[in-house]
N, C-alpha and C positions, 0 to 999 in steps of 0.2 A: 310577525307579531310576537311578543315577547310574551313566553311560556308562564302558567300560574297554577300553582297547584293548591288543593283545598288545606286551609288551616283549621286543623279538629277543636272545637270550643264546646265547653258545657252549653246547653240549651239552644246548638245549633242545627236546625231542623236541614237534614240533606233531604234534596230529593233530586229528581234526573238530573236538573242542571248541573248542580255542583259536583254528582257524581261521574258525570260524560264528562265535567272540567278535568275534576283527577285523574280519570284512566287514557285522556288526549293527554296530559300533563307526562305521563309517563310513556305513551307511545313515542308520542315524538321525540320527547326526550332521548330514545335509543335509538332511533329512528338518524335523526342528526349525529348522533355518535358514531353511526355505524357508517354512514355516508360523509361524512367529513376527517374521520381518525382512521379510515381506513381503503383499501380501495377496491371497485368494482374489480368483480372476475370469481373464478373458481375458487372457493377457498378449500375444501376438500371431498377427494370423489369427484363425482360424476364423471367417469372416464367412458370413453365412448369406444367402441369394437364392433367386431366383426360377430351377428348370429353363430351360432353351433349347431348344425353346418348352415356353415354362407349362404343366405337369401337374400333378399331386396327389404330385409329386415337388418334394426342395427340394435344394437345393447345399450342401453345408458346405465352406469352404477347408480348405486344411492349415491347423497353425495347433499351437498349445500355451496351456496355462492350468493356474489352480494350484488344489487344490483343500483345506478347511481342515484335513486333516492332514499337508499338505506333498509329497502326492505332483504329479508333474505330467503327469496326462493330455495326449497328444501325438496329433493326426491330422494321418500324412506326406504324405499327397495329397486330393484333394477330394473327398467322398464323397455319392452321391445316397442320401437317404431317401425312402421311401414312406410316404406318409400316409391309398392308398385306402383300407388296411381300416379304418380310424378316422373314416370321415367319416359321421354319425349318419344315422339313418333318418329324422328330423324334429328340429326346433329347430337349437339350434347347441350346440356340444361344444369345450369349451378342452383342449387335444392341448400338451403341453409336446414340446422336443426335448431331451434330457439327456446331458450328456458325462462317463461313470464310468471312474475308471484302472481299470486289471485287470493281471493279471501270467498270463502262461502257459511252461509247460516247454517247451523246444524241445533242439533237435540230440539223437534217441535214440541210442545206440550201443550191441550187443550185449556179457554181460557175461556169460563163460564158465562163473563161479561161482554163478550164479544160473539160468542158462541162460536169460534173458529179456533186453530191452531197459530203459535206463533214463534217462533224459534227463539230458544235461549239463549247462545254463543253464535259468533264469528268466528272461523278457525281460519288460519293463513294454511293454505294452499300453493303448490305450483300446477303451472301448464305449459308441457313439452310438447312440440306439435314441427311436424316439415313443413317448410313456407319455401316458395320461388322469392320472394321478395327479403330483402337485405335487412334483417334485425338492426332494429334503431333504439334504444337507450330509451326509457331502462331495460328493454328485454337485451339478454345475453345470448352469443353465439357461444353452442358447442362443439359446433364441427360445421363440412359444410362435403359435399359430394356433386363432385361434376361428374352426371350420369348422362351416361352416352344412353343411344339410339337402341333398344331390345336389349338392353342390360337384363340380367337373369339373377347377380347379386353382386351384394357390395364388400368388400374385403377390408383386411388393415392396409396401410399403404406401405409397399417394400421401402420403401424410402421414404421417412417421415419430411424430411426436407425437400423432396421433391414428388407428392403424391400424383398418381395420374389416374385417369378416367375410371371411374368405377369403383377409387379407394377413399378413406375416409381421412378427409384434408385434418388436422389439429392445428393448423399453423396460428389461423387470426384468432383461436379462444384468447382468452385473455384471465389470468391467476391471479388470484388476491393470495398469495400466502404470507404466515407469519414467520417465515424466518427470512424473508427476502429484508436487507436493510436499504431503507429508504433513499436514494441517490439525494432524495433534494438535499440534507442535509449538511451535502459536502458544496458548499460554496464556491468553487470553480466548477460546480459541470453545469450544464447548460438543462433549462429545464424540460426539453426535448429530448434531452437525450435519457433524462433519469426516465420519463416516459416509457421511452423505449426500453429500457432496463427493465424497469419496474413489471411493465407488461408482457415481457419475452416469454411464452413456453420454453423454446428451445432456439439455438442459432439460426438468424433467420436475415430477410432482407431487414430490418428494424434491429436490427442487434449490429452496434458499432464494431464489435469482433467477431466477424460471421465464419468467416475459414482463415485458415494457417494462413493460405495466400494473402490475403488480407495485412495480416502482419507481418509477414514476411517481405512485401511492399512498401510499408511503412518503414522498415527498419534498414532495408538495401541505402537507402542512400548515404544513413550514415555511418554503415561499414564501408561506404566508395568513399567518404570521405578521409575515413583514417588511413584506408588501405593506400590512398592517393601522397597523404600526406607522409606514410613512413616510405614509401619509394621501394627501394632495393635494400633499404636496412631493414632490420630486424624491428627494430623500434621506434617510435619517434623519438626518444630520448638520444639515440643513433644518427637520426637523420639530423638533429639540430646540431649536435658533436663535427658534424660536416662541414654545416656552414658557419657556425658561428667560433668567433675563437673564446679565450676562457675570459675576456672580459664581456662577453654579449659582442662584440663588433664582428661585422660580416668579413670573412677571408677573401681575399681576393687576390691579383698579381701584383706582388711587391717588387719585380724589375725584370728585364730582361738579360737571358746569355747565350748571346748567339755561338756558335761553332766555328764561326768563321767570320774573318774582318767583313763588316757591314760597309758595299759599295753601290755607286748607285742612286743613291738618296732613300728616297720614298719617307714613309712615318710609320707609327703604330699608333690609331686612331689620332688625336691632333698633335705627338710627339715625333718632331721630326728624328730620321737617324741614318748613319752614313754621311758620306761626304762626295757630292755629284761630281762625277769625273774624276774617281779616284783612279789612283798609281798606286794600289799594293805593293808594299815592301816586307819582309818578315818581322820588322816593327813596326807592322801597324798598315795606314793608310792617310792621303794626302791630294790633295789638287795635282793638276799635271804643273801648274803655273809655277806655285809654289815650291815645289821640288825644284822648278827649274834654277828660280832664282837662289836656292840655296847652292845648288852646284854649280854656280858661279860666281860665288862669293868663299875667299877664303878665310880664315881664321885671321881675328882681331883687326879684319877692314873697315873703312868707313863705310858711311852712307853710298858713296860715289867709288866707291873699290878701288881707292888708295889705301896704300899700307899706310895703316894707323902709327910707323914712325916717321911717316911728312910731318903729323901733325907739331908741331914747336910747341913750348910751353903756355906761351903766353897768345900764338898766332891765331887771328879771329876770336880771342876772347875780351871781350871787354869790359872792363871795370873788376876787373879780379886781380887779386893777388901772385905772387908768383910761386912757385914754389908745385911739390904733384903729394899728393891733390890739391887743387886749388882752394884757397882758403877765402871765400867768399863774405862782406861785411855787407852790412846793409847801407851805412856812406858811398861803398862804392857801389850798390846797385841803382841808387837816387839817380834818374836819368839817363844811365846807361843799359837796361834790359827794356824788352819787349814789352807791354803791355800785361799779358797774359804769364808774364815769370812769376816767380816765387817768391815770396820776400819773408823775413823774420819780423817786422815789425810786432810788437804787443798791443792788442786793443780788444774792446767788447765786442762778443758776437754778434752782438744787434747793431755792430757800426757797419755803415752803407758804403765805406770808404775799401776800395780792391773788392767788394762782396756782389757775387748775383743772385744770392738767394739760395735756396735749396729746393733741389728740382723739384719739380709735379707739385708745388706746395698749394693748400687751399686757405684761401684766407679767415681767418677764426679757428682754425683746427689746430686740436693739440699737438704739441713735439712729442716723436720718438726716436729710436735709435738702431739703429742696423748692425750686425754683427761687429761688423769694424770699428764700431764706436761712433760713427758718423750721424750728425741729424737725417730725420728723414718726417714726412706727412704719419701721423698716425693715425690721421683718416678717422678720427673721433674730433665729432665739432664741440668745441665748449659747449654752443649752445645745446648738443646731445646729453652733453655730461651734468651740464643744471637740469637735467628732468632727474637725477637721483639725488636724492640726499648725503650718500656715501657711494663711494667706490673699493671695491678692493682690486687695485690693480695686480697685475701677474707678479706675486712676489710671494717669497715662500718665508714665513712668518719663524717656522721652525728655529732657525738661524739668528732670531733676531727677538727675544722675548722681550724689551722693551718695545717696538712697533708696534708687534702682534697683541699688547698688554694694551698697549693706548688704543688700538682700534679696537676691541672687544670690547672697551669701557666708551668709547666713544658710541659704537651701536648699542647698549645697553642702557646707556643713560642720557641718551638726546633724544629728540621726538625725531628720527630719524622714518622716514616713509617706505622708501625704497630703496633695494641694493643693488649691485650690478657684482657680477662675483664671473671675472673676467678667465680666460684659460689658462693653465698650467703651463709653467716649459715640462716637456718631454720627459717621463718618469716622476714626477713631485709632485706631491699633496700641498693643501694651505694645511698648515698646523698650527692650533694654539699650545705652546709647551706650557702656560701655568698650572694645567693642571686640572682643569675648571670648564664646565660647561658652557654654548652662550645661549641667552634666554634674552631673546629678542622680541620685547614689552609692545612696541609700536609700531613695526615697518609694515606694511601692507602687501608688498611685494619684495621679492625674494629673484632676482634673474639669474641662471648661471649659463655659460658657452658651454657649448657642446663638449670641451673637454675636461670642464671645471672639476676639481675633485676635492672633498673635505675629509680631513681626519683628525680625530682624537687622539692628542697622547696622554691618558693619565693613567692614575693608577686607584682612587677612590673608589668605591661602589655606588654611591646616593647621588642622584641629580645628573646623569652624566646623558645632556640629551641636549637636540635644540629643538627646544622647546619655541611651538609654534601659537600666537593667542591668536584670538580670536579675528576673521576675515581678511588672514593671512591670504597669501597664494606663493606657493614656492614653486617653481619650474624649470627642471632639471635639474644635473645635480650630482655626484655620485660621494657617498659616506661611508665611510670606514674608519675603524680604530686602530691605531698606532699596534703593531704586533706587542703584547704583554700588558697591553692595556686593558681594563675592565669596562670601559662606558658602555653605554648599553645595558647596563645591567636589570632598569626602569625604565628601556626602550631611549635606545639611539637617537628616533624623530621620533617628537611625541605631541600629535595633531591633538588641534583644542575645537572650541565652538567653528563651526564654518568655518574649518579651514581648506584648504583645495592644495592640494601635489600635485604637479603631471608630470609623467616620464623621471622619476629621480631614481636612483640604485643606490641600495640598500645592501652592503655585506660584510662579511667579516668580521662579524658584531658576536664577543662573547656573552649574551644577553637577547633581549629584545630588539629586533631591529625597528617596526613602528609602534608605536602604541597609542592607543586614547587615552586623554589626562583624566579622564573622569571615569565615574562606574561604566558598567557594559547600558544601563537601564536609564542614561539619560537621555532625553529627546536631542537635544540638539545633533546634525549631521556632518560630518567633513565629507570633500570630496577629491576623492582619490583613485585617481588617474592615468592607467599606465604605471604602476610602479613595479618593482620589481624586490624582495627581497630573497636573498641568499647568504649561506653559509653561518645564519645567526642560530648560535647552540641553545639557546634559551638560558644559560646561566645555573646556578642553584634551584632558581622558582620554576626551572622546564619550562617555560613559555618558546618563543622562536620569534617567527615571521610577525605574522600581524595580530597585534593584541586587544582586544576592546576595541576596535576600530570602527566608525558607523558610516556605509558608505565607501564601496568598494566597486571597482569599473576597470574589466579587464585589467587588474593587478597579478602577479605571480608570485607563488611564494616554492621557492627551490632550495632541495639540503636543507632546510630546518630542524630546527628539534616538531614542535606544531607548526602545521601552515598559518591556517584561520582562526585562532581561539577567540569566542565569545564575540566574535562581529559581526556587526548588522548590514541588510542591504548591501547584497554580495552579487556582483553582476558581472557573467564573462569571464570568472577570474579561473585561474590554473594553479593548484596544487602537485606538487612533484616530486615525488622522490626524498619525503618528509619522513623523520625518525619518526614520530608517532600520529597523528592523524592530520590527515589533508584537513578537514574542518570540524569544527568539535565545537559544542553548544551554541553554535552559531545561527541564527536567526536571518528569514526571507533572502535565499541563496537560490537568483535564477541561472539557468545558460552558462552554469560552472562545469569544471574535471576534476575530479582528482584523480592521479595517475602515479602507480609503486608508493602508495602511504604505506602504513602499517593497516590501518581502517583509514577509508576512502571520505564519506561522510559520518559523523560518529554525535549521536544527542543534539540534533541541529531540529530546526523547528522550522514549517515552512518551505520544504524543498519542491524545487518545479523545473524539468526541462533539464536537470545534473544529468552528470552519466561518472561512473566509475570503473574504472579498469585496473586491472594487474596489482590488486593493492593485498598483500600479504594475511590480512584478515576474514576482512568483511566487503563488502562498497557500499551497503548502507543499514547502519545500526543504529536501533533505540531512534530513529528520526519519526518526527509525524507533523501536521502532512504530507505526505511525500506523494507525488503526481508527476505524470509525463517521462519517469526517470528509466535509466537503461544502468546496469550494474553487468558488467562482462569480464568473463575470466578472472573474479574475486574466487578465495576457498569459499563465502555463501554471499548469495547472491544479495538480500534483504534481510534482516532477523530485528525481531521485538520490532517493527515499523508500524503504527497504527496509521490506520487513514490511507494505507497504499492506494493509487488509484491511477491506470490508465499508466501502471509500470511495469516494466520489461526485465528478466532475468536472464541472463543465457549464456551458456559453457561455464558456469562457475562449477567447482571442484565439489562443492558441497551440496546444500539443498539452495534452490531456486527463491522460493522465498518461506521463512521457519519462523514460526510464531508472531504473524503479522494477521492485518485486518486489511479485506484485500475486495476489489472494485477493477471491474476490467481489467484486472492484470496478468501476463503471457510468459511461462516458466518453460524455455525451452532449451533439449539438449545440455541437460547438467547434469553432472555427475550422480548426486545424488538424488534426492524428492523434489518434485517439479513444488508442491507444496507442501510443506512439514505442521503439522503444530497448530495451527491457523483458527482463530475464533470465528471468523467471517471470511466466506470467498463469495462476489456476487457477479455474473458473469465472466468468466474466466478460464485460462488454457491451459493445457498442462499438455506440454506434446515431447516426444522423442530424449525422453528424461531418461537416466541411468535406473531410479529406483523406482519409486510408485510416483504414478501423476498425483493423488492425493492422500495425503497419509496422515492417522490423528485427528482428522480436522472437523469443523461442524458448524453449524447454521451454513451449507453450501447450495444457491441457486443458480441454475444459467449457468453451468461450470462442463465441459469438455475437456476428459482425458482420455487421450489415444495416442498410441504409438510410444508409451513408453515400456522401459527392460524390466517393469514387473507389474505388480498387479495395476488397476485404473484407477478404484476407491479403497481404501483397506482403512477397516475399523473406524470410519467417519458417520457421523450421526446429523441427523435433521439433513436432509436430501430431496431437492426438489427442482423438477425442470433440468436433468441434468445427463450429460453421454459419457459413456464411456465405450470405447471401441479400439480392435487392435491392439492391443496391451500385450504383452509376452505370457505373462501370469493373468488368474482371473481378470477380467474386468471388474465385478464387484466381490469383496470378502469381506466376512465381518463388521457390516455396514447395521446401523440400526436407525430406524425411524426414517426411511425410505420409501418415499410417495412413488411406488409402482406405478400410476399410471401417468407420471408426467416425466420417468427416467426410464431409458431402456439398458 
């Protein structure tokens, strides 16, 4: 029912109604406030302990808490409970202690009319009391003590994490405090889990980061994954150096050499080699047959081993001339040669007159040419070749600036649909030598062979790109600039509305090698697929690999000036060994690397599932939100990252993670502070660190430091629900505003 409170008016008579209206108007009023904006559990105080000396008595502090219809049970001094009468006659018996608001009348005062007493106030009250039976909402558990059979008294428990028979459990109370930050707010966790979060005393079965192991489980597999992938080299950057040569293409056996003349026959997989039933000679190898027949023939015999001076000039030949060499006419071959001789006549190729064709031919397929100049099947059907609108056949344009002039203008200014952009001979690029970009208005598709290759030779700076419009698709590919050439300077390929790449390479580009034609902030997406850019220096403007791009899928950007700048929708891709940042103001970047940048990820928005290694700086600066990430062997690990969540730091040189906002995240073995700086830590690890597990830092709940080479907390403020253990130096120094009884 919707709340109403009294409106004060001249001449308006209150009496109880209107005034129970106003004082329910305000009850509940805070009432909803306190149970809706805030949540059940401890808010401060009421810490539970062991009697002075230990009895079957326990200690409650003062202390207040809320419970879920908003009321807030309050105990104003420390109160002993007894637990004799509840301790079992044999086995053991779970005994809760339960904190329930209550309200009672107080201040009576005689009341002439009535002739009785009647009380003037209601005062909120609580009531703490031992129950066998499980506290049910709204009443609150404090604690809870599995008492054994002649127990004598009850203690703290050695081991808050694992209390046993006799000790006083803390584990299921449940904390309302105000500096824990609310999980629900971050949009990727699960509302179970902020739960869990939200309600944890200390590390526990409900707490997603419970022990080391834990993490340390999570993180083995993908250190077995790197560790599998760098092999016996030092790096991956080493082990790809192995297999791949400097064009990306896999190494492999370019021929054999043998020791010794190959006899015998046999193959190497389906290449036959050797010669069956050879007869080594120290020249070599031969058939037994064929040797024979050689050394029975002597020097300049015939067929039939007569000496070649039987033969007479003219004897058995007929229709020739006389004379040595015979001077043969085609009058005198009319009628007197074989079928299958040779004649000089002159006529069209396509006459069927002495012609059998040319071999393996298909009918409707194109002509081509064999080394020797010979026709041969080109094994392209016309009817293949009318599904494009242009062809560029294998010819290298460089050489021929009228060709290459006419075909440029021909795909620029026809409605031309589709290209085919056929392989290379051996070493050569297509090149257009005028000078000039192409900017291909309508073709839809783009096909190039596996070893197609395009380059630029100019020297201009403006415009020097092919430019892709709109629901293109280019696939494969490989781009480069003429060596002293500028193109690229406003991106080499430079994708437009939907447009799609897959598998094309990208290098050697003094400039930009891909870019988006429009701002970083338009909607429209490309998609791009397997690319790869290298070696592009970014120019004057510092750009590099991929610029404005929206829509990125397992792409690589390697040896750049920037990998990523300013690209959207970054999926699987690999940053490497980039002069300045693997990815920089880059926006929603899942299941990425950057690996040896300068900074790893840098001002990106959106990060989830990255991981950063070896990179000169940082692995992840100025990013927010950043979730699921792992940063390894960076000088720091995270720094300025708001919104970290459910992120990993570890062996980095510096501090693990330094002036961040930080949500389940596990700062392990780094050189310097497990956390530095920090405005929020909420559930969180800090283990086997060089310097303090937590240093500087404030508003910290649900936070575990232990095992690191100095202190555990140092100089950190607003502290609640939180361990420190093992530490080399203090566990706590210089700590202020430290809820004692929910940190040990």
């Amino acid at each position: 029912m919707a709340l109403k409170k009294l409106k004060w008016l001249k001449y308006l008579f209150v009496n109880r109604t209107e005034a129970e209206t106003e004082q329910n108007y305000w009850n509940e009023k805070r009432k909803r406030h306190i149970a809706n904006e805030h949540k059940e559990g401890v808010v401060v105080g009421l810490g539970v302990t062991e009697a002075n000396p230990p009895s079957l008595s326990i200690v409650v502090q003062g202390g207040r808490a809320i419970d879920t219809e908003g009321n807030d049970p309050e105990v104003e001094t420390a109160q002993e409970i007894d637990f004799t009468s509840l301790v079992p006659p044999s086995g053991t018996l779970t005994v809760y202690l339960k904190l329930s608001f209550n309200e009672v009348e107080v201040e009576p005062y005689f009341v002439d009319e009535i002739g009785d007493y009647q009380n003037k106030y209601v005062q909120d009250t609580s009531v703490l009391e031992a129950t066998t039976e499980v506290p049910i909402a709204p009443d609150l558990e404090l604690a809870r003590i599995e008492l054994g059979a002649g127990a004598s008294e009850i203690t703290d428990a050695a081991d808050p994490l694992n209390p046993g028979i006799n000790e006083i459990d803390l584990r299921y109370r449940k904390d309302s405090t105000v500096f824990v930050m609310a999980l629900q707010d971050l949009t990727d966790v699960d509302p179970d889990e902020a739960d869990a979060f939200n309600n944890m005393n200390s590390p526990s079965a409900g707490n997603p980061v419970a022990t080391l192991q834990d993490v340390v489980d999570g993180v083995a597999p993908v250190e077995s994954e790197v560790q599998d992938a760098r092999g016996s080299q030092a790096s991956l950057d080493d082990r790809l150096d192995v297999m791949l040569n400097e064009d990306g293409s896999f190494k492999g056996i370019t021929g054999i050499a043998p020791s010794a003349p190959l006899t015998g026959g046999g193959s190497a997989g389906s290449i036959p080699i050797g010669i069956d039933l050879a007869t080594p000679t120290s020249d070599g190898a031969m058939s037994a047959a064929d040797k024979s027949n050689l050394d029975a023939n002597t020097a300049h015999s015939t067929g039939d081993g007569s000496d070649h001076s039987e033969v007479a000039a003219n004897s058995g030949h007929r229709g020739t001339t006389t004379g040595n060499p015979h001077q043969i006419s085609h009058d005198d071959l009319v009628g007197t040669m074989p079928p299958d001789a040779h004649h000089a006549r002159d006529h069209g190729i396509d006459s069927a007159a002495d012609h059998n064709g040319v071999s393996v031919a298909i009918e409707d397929n194109l002509m081509a040419f064999n080394a020797a100049g010979l026709p041969k099947d080109s094994l392209l059907s016309a009817l293949h070749a009318k599904k494009f609108d242009a062809i560029i056949m294998r010819e290298d344009y460089s050489s021929d600036a009228a060709a290459g002039t006419a075909l440029k203008n021909a795909l620029e200014n026809t409605a031309v649909q589709s290209i085919y952009v056929g392989e290379c001979p051996a070493g050569q690029w297509y090149q257009f030598p005028d000078g000039s970009p192409i900017t291909q208005a309508d073709a839809q598709l783009v096909l190039f062979e596996s070893d197609a290759r395009c380059r630029w030779s100019v020297t201009s700076l403006a415009n020097d790109s092919l430019e892709l419009l709109e629901h293109t698709i280019i696939i494969g590919g490989q781009f480069s600039v003429e060596p002293g050439g500028l193109a690229g300077q406003f991106g080499l390929v430079v994708v437009k509305n939907h447009t799609t790449v897959i598998g094309s390479y990208i290098h050697d580009v003094p400039g930009i090698g891909m870019m988006g034609s429009y701002s970083a902030y338009h909607t429209e997406v490309s998609n791009i697929v397997g690319v790869e850019c290298r070696y592009c220096t970014g120019g004057p403007a510092n750009h590099g690999g991929f610029y404005k791009v929206r829509g990125l899928t397992n792409c690589r950007s390697y040896d750049n000036y920037w990998g990523f700048e300013q690209c959207y929708y970054i999926s699987g891709c690999l940053a490497v060994s980039n002069t300045a940042h693997g990815y920089y103001e880059s926006h929603n970047i899942v299941s990425s690397t950057a690996y040896g940048n300068q900074v790893g990820f840098s001002s990106c928005k959106e990060v989830s599932g990255c991981t950063s290694l070896y990179n000169t700086t940082a692995g992840f600066a100025s990013c927010w939100p950043v979730s699921g990430c792992w940063s390894y062997e960076n000088p720091t690990g995270f720094t300025s990252c708001l919104q970290a969540a459910g992120c990993f730091a570890q062996m980095n040189t510096g501090h693990g993670f330094s002036a961040c906002n930080c949500a389940a995240c596990y700062s392990d073995s780094n050189d310097g502070d497990g956390f530095w700086g920090c405005q929020s830590i909420v559930g969180g690890y800090a283990a086997n660190n060089g310097g303090d597990g937590v240093d500087t830092c404030s508003r910290i709940s649900g936070v575990w430091s232990i095992n690191n080479g100095s202190a555990g907390f140092r100089s950190c403020s607003y502290i609640s629900a939180s361990v420190a253990s093992g530490n080399t130096a203090a566990n706590w120094t210089g700590n202020s505003f430290k809820d004692a009884d929910s940190c040990n």
